[in-house]
Gaussian input, Z-matrix of N, CA and C with variables (Angstrom, degrees):
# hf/3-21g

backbone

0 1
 N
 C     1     B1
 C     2     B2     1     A1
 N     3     B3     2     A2     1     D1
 C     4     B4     3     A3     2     D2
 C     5     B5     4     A4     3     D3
 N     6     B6     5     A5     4     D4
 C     7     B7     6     A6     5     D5
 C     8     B8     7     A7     6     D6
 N     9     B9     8     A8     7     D7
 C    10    B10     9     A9     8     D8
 C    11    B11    10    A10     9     D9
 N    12    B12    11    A11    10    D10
 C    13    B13    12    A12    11    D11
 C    14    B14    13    A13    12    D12
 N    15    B15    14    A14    13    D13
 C    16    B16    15    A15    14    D14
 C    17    B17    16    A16    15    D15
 N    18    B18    17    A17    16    D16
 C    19    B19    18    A18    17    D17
 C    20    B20    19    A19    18    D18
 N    21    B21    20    A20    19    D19
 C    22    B22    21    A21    20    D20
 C    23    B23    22    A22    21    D21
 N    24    B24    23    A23    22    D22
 C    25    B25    24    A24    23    D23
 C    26    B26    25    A25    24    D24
 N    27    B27    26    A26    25    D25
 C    28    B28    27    A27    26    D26
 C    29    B29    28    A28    27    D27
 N    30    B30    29    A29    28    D28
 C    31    B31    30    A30    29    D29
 C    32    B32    31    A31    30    D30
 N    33    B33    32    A32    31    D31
 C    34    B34    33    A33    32    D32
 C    35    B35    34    A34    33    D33
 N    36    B36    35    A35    34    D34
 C    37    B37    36    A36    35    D35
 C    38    B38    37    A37    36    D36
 N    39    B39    38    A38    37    D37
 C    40    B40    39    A39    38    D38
 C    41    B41    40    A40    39    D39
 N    42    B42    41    A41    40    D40
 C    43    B43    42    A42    41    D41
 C    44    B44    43    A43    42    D42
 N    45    B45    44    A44    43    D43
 C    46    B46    45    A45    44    D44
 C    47    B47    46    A46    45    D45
 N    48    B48    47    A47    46    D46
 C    49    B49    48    A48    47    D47
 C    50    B50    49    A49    48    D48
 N    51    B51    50    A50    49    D49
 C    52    B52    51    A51    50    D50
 C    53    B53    52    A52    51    D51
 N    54    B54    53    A53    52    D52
 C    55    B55    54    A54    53    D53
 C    56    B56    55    A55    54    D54
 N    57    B57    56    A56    55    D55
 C    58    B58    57    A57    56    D56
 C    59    B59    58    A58    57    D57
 N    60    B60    59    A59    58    D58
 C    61    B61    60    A60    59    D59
 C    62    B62    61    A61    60    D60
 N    63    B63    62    A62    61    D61
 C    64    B64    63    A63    62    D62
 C    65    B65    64    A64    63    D63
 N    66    B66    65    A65    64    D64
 C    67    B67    66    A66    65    D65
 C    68    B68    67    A67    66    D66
 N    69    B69    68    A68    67    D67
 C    70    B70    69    A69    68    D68
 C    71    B71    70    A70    69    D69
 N    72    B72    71    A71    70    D70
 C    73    B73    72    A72    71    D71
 C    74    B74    73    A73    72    D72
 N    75    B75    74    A74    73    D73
 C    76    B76    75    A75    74    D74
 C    77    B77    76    A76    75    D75
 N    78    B78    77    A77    76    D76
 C    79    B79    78    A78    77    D77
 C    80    B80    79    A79    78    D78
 N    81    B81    80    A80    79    D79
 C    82    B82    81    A81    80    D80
 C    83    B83    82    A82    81    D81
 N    84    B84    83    A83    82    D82
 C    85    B85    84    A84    83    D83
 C    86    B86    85    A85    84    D84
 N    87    B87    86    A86    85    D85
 C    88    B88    87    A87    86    D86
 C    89    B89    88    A88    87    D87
 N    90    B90    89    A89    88    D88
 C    91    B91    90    A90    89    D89
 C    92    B92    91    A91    90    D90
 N    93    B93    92    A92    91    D91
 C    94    B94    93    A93    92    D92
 C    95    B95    94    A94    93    D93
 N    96    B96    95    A95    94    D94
 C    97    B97    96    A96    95    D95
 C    98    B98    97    A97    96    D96
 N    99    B99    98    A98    97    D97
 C   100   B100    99    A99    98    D98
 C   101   B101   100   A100    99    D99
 N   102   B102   101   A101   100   D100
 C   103   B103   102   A102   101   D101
 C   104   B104   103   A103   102   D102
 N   105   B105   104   A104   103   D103
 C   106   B106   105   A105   104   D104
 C   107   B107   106   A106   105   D105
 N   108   B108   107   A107   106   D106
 C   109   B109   108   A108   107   D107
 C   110   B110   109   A109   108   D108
 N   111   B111   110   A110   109   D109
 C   112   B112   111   A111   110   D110
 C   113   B113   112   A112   111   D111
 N   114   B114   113   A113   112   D112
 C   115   B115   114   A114   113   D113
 C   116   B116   115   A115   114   D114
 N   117   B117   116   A116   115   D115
 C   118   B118   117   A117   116   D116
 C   119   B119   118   A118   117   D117
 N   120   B120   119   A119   118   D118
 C   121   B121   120   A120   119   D119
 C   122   B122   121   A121   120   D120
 N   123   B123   122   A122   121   D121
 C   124   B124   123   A123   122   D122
 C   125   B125   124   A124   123   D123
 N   126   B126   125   A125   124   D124
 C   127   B127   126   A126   125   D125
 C   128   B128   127   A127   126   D126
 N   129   B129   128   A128   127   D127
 C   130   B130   129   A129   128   D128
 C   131   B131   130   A130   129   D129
 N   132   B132   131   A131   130   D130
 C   133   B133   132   A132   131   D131
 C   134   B134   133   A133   132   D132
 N   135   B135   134   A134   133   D133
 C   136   B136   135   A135   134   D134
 C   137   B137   136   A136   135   D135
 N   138   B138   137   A137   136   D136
 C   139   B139   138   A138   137   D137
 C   140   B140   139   A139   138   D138
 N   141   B141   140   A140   139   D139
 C   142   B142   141   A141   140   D140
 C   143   B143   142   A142   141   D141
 N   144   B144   143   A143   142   D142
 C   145   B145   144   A144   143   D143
 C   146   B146   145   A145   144   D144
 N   147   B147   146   A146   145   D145
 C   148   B148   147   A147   146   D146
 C   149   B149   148   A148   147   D147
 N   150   B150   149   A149   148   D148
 C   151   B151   150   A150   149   D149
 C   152   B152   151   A151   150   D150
 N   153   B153   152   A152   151   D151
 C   154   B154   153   A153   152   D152
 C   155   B155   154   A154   153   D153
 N   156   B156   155   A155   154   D154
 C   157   B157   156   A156   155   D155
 C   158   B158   157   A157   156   D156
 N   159   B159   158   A158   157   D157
 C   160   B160   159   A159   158   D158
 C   161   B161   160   A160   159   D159
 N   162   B162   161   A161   160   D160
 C   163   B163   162   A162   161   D161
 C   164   B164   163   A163   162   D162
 N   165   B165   164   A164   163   D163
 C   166   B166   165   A165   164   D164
 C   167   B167   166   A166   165   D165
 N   168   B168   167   A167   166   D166
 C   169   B169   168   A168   167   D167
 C   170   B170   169   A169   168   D168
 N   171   B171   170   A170   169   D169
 C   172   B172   171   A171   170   D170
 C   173   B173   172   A172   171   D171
 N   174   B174   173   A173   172   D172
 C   175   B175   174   A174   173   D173
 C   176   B176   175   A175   174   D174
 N   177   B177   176   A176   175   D175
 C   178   B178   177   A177   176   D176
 C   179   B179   178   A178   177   D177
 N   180   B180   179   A179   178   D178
 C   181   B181   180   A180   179   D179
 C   182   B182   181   A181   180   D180
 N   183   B183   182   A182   181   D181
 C   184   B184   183   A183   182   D182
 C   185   B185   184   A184   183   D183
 N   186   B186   185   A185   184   D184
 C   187   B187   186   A186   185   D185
 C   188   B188   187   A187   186   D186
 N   189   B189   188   A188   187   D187
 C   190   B190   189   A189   188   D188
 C   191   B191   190   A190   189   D189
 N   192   B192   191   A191   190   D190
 C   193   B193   192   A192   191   D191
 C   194   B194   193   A193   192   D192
 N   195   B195   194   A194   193   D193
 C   196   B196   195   A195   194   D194
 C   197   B197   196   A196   195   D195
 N   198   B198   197   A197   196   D196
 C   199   B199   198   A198   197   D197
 C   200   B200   199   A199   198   D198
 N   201   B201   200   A200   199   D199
 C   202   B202   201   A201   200   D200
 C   203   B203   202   A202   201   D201
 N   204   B204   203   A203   202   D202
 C   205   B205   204   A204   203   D203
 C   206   B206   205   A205   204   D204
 N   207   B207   206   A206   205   D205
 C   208   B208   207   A207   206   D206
 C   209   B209   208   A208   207   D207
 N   210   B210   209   A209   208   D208
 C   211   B211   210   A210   209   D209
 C   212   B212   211   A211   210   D210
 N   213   B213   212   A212   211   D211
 C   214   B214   213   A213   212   D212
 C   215   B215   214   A214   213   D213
 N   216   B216   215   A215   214   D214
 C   217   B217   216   A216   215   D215
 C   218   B218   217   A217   216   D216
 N   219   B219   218   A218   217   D217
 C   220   B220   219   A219   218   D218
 C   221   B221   220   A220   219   D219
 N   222   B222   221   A221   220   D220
 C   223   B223   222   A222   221   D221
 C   224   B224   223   A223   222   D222
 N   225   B225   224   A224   223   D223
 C   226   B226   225   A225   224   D224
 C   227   B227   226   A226   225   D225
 N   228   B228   227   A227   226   D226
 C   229   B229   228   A228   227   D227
 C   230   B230   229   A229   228   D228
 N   231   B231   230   A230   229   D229
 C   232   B232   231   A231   230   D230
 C   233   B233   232   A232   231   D231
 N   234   B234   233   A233   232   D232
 C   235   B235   234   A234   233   D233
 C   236   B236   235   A235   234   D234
 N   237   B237   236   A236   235   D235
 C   238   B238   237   A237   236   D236
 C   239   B239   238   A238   237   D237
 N   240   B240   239   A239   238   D238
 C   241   B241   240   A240   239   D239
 C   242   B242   241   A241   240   D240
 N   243   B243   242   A242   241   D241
 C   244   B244   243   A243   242   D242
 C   245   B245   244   A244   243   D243
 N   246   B246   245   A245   244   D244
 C   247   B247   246   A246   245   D245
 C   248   B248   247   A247   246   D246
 N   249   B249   248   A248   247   D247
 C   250   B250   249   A249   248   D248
 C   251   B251   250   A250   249   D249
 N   252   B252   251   A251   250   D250
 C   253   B253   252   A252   251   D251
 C   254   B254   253   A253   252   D252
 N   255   B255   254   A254   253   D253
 C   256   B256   255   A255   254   D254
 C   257   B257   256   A256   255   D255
 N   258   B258   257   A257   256   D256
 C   259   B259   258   A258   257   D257
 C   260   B260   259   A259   258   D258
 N   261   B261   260   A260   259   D259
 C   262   B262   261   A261   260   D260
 C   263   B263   262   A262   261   D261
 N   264   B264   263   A263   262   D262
 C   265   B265   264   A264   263   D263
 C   266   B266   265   A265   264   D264
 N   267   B267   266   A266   265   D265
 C   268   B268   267   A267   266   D266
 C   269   B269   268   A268   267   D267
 N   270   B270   269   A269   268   D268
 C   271   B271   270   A270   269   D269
 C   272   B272   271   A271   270   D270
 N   273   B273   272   A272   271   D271
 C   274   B274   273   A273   272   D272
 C   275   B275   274   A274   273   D273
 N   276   B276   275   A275   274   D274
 C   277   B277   276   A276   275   D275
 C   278   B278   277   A277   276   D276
 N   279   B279   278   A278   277   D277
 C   280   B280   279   A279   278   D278
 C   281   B281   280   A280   279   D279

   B1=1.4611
   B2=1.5243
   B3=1.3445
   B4=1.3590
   B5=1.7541
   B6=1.2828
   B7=1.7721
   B8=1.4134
   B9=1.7331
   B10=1.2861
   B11=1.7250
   B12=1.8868
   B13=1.6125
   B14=1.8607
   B15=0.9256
   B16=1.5326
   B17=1.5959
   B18=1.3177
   B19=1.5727
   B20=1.5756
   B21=1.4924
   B22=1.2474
   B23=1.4532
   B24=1.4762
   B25=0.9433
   B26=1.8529
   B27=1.3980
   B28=1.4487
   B29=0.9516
   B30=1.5882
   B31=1.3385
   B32=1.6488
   B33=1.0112
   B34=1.1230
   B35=2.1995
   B36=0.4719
   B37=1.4676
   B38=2.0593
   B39=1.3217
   B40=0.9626
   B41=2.1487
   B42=1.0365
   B43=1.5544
   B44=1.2069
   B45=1.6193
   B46=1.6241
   B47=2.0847
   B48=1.3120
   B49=1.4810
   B50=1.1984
   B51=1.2672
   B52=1.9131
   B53=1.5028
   B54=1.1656
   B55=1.5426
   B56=2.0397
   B57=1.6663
   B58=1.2802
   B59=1.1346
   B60=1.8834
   B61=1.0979
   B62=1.3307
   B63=1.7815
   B64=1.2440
   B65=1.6315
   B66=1.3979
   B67=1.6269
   B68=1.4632
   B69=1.4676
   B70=1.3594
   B71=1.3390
   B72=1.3405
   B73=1.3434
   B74=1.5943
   B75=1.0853
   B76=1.2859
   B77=1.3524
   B78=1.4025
   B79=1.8926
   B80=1.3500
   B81=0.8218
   B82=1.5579
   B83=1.2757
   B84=1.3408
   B85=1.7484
   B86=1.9087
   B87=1.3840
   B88=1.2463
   B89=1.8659
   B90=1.1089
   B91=1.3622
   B92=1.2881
   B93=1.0623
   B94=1.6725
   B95=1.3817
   B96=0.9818
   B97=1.8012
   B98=1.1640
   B99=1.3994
   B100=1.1859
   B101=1.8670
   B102=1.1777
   B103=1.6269
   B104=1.6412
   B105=0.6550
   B106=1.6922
   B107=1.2302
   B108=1.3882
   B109=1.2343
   B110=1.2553
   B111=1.5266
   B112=1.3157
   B113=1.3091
   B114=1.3326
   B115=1.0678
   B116=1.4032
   B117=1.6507
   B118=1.6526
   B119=2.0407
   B120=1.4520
   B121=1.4433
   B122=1.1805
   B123=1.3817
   B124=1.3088
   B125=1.6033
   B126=1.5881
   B127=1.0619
   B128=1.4581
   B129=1.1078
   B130=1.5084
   B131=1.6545
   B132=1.0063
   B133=2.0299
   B134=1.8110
   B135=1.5500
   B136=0.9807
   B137=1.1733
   B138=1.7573
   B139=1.5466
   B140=1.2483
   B141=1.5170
   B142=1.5452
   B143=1.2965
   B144=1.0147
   B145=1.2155
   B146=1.2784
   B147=1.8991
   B148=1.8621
   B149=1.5531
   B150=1.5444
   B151=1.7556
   B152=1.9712
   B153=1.1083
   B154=1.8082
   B155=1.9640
   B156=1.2114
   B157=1.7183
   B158=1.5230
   B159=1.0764
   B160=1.9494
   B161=1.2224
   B162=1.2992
   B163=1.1254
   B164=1.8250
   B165=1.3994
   B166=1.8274
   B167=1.9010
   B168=0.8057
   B169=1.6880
   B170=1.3780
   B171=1.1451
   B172=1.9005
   B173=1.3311
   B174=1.4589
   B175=1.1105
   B176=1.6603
   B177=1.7634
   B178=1.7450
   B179=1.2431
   B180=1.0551
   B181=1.7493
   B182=1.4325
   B183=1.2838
   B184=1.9040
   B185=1.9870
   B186=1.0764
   B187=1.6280
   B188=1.9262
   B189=1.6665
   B190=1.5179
   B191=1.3911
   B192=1.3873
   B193=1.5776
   B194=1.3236
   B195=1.6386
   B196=1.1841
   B197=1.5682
   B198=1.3930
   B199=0.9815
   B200=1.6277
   B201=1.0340
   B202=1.3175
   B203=1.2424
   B204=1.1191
   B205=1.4062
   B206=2.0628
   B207=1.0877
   B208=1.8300
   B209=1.9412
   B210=1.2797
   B211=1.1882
   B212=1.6593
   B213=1.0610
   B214=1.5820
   B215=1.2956
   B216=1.4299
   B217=1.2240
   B218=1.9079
   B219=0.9817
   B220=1.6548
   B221=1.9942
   B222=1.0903
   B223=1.7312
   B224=2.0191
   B225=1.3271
   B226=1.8799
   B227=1.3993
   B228=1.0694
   B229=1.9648
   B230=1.5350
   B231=1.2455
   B232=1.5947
   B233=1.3627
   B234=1.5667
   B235=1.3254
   B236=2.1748
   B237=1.2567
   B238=1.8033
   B239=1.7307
   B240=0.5993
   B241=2.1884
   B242=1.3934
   B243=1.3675
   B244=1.3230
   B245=1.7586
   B246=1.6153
   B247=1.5649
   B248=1.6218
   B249=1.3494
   B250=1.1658
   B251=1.7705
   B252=1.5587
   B253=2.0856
   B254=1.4332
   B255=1.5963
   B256=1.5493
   B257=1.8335
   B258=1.0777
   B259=1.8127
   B260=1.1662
   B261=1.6032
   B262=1.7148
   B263=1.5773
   B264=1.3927
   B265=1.2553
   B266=1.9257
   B267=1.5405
   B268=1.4649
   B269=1.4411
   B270=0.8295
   B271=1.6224
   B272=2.0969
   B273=1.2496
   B274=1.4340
   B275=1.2773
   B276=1.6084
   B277=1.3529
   B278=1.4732
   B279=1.5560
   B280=1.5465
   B281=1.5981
   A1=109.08
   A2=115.18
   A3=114.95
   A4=101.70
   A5=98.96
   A6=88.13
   A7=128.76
   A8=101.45
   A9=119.38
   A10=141.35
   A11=82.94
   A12=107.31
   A13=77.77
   A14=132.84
   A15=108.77
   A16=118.73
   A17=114.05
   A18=117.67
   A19=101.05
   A20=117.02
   A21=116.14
   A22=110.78
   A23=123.04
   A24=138.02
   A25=110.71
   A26=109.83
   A27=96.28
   A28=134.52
   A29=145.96
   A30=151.93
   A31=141.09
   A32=108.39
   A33=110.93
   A34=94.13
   A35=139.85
   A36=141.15
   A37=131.80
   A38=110.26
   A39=110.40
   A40=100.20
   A41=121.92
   A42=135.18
   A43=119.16
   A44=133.13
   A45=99.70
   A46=80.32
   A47=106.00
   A48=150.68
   A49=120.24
   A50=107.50
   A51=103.16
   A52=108.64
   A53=124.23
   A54=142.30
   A55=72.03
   A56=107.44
   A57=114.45
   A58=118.66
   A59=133.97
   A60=137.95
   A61=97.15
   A62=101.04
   A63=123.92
   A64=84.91
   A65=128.77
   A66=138.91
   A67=91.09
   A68=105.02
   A69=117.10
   A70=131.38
   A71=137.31
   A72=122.86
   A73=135.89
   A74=132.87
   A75=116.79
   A76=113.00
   A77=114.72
   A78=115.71
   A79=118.69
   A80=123.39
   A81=126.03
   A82=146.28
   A83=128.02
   A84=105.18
   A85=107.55
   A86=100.93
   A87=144.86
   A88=100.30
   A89=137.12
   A90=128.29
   A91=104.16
   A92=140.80
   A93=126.44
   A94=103.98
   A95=147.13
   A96=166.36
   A97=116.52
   A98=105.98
   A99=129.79
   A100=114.51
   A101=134.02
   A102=142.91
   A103=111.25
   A104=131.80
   A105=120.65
   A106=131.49
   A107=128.18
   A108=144.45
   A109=143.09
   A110=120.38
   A111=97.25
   A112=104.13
   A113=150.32
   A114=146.93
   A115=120.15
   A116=147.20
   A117=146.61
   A118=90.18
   A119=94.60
   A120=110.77
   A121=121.21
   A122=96.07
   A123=98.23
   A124=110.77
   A125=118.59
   A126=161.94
   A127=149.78
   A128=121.56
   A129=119.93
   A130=123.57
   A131=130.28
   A132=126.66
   A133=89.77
   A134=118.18
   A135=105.32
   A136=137.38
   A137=106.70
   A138=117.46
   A139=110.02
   A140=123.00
   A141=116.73
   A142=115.16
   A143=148.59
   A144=167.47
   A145=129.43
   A146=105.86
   A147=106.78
   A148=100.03
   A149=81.06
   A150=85.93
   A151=103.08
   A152=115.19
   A153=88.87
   A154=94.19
   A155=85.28
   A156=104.98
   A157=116.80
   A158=125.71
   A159=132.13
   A160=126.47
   A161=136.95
   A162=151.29
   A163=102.18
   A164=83.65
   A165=80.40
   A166=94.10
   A167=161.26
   A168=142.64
   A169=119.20
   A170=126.96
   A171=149.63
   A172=95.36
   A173=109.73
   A174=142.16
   A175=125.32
   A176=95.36
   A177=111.53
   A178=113.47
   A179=121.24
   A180=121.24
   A181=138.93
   A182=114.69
   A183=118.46
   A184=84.16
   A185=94.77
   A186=124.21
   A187=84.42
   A188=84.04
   A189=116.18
   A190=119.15
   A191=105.60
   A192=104.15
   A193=116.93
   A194=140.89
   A195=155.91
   A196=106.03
   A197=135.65
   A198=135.38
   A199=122.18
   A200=122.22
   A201=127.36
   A202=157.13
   A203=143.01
   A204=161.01
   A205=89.31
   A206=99.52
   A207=91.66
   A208=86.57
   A209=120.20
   A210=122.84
   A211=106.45
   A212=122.90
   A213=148.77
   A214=114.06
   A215=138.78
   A216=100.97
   A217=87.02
   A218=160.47
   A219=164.68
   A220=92.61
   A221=107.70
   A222=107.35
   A223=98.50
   A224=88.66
   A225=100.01
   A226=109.34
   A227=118.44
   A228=116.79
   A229=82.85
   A230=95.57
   A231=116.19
   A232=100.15
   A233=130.11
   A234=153.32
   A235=108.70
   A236=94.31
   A237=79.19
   A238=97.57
   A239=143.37
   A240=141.62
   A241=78.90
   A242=110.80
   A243=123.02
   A244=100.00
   A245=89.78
   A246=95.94
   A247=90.76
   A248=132.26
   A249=139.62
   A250=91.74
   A251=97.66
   A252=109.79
   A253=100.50
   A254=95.00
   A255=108.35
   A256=105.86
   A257=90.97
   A258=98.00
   A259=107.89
   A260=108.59
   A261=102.16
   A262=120.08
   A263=113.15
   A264=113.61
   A265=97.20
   A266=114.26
   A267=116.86
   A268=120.52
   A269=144.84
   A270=120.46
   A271=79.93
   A272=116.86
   A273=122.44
   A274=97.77
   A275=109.18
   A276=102.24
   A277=103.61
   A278=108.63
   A279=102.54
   A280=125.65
   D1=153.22
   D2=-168.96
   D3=-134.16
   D4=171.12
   D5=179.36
   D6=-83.67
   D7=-14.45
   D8=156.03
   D9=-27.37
   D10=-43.92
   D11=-163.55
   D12=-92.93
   D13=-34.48
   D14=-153.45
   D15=-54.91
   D16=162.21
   D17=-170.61
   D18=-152.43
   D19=151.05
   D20=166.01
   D21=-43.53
   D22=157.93
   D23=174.00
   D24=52.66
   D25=33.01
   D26=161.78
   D27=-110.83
   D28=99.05
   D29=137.56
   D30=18.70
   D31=152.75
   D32=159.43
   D33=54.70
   D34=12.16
   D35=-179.43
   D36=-59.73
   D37=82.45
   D38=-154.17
   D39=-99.84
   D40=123.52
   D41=-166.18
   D42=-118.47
   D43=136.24
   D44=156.71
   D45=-124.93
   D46=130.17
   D47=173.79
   D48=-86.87
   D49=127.61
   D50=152.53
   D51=-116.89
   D52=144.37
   D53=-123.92
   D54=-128.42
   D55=118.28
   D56=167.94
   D57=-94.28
   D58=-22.24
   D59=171.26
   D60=-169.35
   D61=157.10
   D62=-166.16
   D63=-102.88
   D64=-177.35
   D65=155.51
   D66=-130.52
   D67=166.36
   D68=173.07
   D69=-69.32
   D70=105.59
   D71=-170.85
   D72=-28.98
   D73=149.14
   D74=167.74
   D75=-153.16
   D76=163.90
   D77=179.14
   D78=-86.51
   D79=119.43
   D80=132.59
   D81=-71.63
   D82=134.66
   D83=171.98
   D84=-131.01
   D85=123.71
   D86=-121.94
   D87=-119.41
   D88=53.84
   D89=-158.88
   D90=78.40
   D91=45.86
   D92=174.78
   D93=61.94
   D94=45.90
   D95=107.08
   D96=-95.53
   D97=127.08
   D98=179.88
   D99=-88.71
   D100=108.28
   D101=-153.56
   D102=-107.77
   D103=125.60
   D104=141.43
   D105=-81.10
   D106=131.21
   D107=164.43
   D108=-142.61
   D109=160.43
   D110=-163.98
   D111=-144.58
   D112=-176.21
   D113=178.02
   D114=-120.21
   D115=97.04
   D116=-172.57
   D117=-91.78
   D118=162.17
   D119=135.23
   D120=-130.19
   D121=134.25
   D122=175.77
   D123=-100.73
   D124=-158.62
   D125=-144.40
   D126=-151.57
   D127=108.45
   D128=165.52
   D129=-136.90
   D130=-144.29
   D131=175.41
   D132=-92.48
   D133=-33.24
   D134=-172.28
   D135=-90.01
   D136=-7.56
   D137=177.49
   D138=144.51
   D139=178.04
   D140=-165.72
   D141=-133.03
   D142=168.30
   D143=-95.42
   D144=140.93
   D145=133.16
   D146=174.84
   D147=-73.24
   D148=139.73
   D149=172.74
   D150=-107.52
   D151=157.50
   D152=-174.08
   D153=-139.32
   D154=109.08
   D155=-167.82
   D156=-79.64
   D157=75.15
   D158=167.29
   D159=-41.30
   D160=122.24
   D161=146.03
   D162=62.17
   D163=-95.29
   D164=-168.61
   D165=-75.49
   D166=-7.01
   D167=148.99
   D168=-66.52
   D169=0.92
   D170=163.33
   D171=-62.23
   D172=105.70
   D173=168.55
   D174=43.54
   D175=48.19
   D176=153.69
   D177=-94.29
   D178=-2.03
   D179=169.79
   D180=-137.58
   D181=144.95
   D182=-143.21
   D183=-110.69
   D184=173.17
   D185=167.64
   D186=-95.59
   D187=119.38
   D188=-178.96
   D189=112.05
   D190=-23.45
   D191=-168.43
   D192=-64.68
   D193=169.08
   D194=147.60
   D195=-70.20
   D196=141.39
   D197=157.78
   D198=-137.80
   D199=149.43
   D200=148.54
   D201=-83.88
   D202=53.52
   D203=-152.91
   D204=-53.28
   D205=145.51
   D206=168.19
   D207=-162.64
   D208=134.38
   D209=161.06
   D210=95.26
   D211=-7.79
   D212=-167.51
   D213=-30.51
   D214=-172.86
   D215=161.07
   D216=-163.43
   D217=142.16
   D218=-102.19
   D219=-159.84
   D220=101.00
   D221=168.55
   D222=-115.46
   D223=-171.15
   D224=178.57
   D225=-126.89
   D226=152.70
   D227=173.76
   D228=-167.66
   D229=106.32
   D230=144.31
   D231=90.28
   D232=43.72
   D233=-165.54
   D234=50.67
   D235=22.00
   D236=-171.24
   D237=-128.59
   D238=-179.82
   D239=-137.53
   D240=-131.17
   D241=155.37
   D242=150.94
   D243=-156.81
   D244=178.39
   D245=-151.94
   D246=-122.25
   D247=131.77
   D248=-150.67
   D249=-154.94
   D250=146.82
   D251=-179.81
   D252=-66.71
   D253=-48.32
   D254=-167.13
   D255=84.28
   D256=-151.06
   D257=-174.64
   D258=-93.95
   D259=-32.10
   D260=-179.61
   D261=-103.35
   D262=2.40
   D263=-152.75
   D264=-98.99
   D265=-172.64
   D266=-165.18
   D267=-137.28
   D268=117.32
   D269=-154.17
   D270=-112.60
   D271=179.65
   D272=177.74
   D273=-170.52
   D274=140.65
   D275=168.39
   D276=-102.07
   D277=141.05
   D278=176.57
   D279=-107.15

């Protein structure tokens, strides 16, 4: 799979990425929880993509890194896809 093919609502999404920039973290509060998140783009031959990094993935990864997305999962905010772990998914740095 490439980042090309990705679409809202796609699943199961397994990547290995290089992460072009991190953004600065920031809070949200989310149902009466308070979250961190942040926004990367990433990377592939085929094109790039927001990656949107939760709580514990807040700041394990630099602009340059290799990563691994495995289990991933493709949502929309603000008509454009982004690529999120979700609850089940795994990010790795490689």
């Amino acid at each position: 799979m490439n980042v090309s093919e990705l679409t809202a609502g796609t699943g199961s999404v397994t990547l290995e990425l290089e992460v072009v920039s991190v953004e600065e973290p920031r809070e949200i509060n989310k149902m009466g929880r308070t979250l961190k998140v942040a926004n990367a783009t990433v990377k592939d031959d085929s094109g790039e993509i927001t990656l949107v990094l939760w709580n514990k993935d807040v700041g394990t990864i630099k602009a340059g890194d290799k990563i691994k997305i495995e289990n991933g999962y493709v949502s929309e905010w603000q008509n454009k896809p982004q690529l999120t772990t979700g609850k089940f998914g795994k990010l790795t740095v490689l």
